[in-house]
C-alpha positions in Angstrom: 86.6 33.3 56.5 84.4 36.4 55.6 85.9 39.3 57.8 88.5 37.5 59.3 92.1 38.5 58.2 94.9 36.2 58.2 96.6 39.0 60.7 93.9 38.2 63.0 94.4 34.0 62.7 98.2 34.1 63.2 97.9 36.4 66.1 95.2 34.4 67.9 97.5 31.7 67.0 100.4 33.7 69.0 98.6 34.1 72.3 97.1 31.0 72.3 100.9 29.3 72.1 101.6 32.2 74.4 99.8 31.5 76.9 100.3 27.6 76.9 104.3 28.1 76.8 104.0 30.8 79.8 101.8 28.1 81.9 103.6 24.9 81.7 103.3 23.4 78.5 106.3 21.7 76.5 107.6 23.5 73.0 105.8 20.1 71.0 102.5 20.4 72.6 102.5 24.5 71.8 103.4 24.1 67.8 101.3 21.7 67.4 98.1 23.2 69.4 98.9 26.2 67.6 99.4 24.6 64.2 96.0 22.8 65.4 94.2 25.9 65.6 95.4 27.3 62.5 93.5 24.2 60.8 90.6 25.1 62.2 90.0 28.0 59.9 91.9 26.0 56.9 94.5 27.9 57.1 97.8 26.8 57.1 100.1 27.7 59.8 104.0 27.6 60.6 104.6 27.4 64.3 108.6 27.6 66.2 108.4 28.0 69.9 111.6 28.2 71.9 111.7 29.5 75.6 111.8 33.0 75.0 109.4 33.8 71.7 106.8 32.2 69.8 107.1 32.4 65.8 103.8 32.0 63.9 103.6 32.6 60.2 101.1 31.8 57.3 102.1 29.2 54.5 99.5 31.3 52.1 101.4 34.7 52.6 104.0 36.5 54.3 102.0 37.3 57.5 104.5 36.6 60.6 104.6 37.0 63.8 106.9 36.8 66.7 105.5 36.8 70.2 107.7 37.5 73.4 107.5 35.1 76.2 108.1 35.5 79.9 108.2 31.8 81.5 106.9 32.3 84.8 105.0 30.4 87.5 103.5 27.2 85.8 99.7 27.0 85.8 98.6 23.4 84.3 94.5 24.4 84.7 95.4 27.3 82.4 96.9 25.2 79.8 93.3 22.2 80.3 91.1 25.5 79.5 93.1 26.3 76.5 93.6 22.6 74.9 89.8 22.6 75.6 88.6 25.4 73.6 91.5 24.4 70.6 89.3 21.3 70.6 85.8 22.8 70.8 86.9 25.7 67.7 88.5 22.6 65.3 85.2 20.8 66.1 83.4 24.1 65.6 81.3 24.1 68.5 82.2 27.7 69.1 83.7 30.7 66.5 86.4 32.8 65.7 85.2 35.7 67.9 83.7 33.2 70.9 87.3 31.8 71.1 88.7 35.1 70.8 86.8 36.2 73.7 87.8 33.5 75.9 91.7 33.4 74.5 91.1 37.1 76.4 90.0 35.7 79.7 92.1 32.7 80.6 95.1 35.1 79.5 93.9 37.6 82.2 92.4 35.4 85.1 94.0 34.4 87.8 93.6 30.9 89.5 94.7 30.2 92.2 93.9 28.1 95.2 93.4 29.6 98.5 96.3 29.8 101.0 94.8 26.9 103.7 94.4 24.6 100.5 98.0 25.7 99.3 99.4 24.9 103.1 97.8 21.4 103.0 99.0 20.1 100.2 102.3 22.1 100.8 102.2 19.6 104.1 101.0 16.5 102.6 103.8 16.8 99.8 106.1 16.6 102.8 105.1 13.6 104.1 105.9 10.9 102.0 109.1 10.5 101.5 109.2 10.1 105.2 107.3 6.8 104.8 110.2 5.9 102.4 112.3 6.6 105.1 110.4 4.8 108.0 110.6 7.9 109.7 109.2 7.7 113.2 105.0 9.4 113.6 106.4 12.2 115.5 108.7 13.1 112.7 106.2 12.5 109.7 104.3 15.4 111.7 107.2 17.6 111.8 107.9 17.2 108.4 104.3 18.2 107.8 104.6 21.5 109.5 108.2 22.2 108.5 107.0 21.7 105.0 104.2 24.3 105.5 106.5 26.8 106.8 108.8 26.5 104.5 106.7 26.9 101.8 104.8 30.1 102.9 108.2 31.6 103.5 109.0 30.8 100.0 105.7 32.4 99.2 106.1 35.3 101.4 109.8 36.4 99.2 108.2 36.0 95.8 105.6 38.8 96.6 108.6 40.9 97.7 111.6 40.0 95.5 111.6 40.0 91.2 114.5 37.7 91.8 113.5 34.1 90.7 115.5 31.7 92.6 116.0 33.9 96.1 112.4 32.6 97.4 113.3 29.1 97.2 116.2 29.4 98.6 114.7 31.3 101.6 112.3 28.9 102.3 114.8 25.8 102.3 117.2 28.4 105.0 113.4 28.5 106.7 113.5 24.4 106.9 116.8 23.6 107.5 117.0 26.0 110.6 113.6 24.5 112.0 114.5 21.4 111.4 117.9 21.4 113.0 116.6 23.3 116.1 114.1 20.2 116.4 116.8 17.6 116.1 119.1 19.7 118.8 116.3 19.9 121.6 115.0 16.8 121.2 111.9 17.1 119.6 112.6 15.3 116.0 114.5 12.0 115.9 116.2 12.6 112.5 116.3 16.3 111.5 118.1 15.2 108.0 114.9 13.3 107.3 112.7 16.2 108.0 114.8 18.6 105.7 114.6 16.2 102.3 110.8 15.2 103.1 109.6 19.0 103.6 111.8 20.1 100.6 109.3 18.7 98.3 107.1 21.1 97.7 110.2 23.4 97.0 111.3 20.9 94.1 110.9 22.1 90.4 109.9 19.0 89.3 107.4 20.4 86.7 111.0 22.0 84.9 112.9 18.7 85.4 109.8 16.6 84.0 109.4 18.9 80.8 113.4 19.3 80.2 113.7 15.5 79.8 110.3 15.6 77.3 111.7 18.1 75.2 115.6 16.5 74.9 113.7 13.2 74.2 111.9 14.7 71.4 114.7 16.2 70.2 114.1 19.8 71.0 117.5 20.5 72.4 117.6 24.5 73.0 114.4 24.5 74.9 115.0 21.3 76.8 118.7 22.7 77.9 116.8 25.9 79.2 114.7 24.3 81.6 117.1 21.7 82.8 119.2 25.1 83.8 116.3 26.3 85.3 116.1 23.7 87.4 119.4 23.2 88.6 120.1 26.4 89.7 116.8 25.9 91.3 118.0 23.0 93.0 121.5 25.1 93.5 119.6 27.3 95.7 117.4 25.1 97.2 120.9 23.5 98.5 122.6 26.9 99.1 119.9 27.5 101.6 119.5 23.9 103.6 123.6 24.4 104.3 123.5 28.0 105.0 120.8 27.4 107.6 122.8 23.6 108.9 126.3 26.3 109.3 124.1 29.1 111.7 122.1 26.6 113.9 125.9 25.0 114.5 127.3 28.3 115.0 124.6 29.0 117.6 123.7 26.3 119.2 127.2 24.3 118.7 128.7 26.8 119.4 
């Protein structure tokens, strides 16, 4: 490994499981990248990731680490990049210190899409559970709007507010209020329909999906975590859709 330290393998390791745990990626799919990666450089590693720290330690030695982790927002392209360069180091079609480097940069990069893409799709998520519902064209456009709104209001409270679950619970108040004032003048046929079609894009379905993978394989603590996570999400979601159905009645019923 010539100058390569064992201290500097198990902490490339660490942010590597880091940042795949911070982006999206299920506990399994982190110890074993990591473990992967480890490999790579024949040595041994020992890899225990749970929602709030990473543990990496060398089977030759005593050399541990723990690494803090902050689950945030998920980014999936973040976790491609990083499966991609695991594979390209075990293959050794780059080395320690190109992989290094590039750990470095996906860590502090930002991707993002811009905010007309993010509004599209934000829109286009809303619109199919109408055709479940054999909603009528004119509400299938609604929802399409109503979805964009709500989402950019959900948007617009997570740049302002540390608190996790107040954003999507603002922009489900946002949707049930437009689409209640829609169904009260006329303009929407079924305002019920709107509120569950452009409530999609609010969903954490990314959480729900990856707390079922990790009870199925048996990683109980970490699964439990996210299925909270998600239903509290979906707590607020539904705080904010009744909230906003009890002021448009107290207004306009009124």
């Amino acid at each position: 490994m010539g100058a390569i330290t064992e201290a500097d393998i198990v902490t490339l390791c660490g942010q590597v499981g880091t940042i795949l745990l911070e982006n999206g990626a299920e506990t399994a799919r982190v110890e074993n990248t990591v473990e992967y990666v480890g490999r790579a450089v024949d040595l041994p590693v020992v890899c225990h990731a749970t929602m709030t720290g990473i543990f990496v330690s060398s089977e030759r030695s005593a050399t541990t680490r723990i690494f803090k982790v902050r689950v945030g927002d998920f980014n999936l392209q973040k976790v491609d990049e990083i499966n991609t360069l695991s594979r390209q180091f075990s293959n050794h079609e780059i080395t320690f210190d190109e992989i290094k480097k590039e750990i470095v940069r996906v860590q502090n990069e930002t991707l993002d899409f811009s905010w007309i893409t993010k509004c599209i799709g934000a829109g286009l998520v809303s619109m199919p559970p109408m055709l479940l519902f054999k909603a009528t064209w004119g509400d299938l456009g609604w929802a399409f709007f109503v979805g964009i709104l709500g989402y950019l209001m959900s948007q617009v409270i997570s740049r302002h507010s540390k608190i996790p679950y107040i954003p999507v619970a603002m922009g489900s108040l946002v949707i049930s209020v437009l689409a209640n004032v829609l169904g009260f003048v006329g303009m929407a046929h079924d305002a019920n329909y709107i509120i569950i079609s452009a409530l999609m894009p609010l969903v954490p379905g990314v959480p729900m999906t990856n707390s079922l993978r990790e009870i199925i394989e048996r990683n109980t603590i970490s699964g439990l975590v996210r299925a909270t996570d998600a239903i509290v999400s979906g707590i607020s979601i539904g705080s904010g859709v009744i909230i906003g159905q009890i002021v448009i009645q107290a207004i306009l019923g009124g």
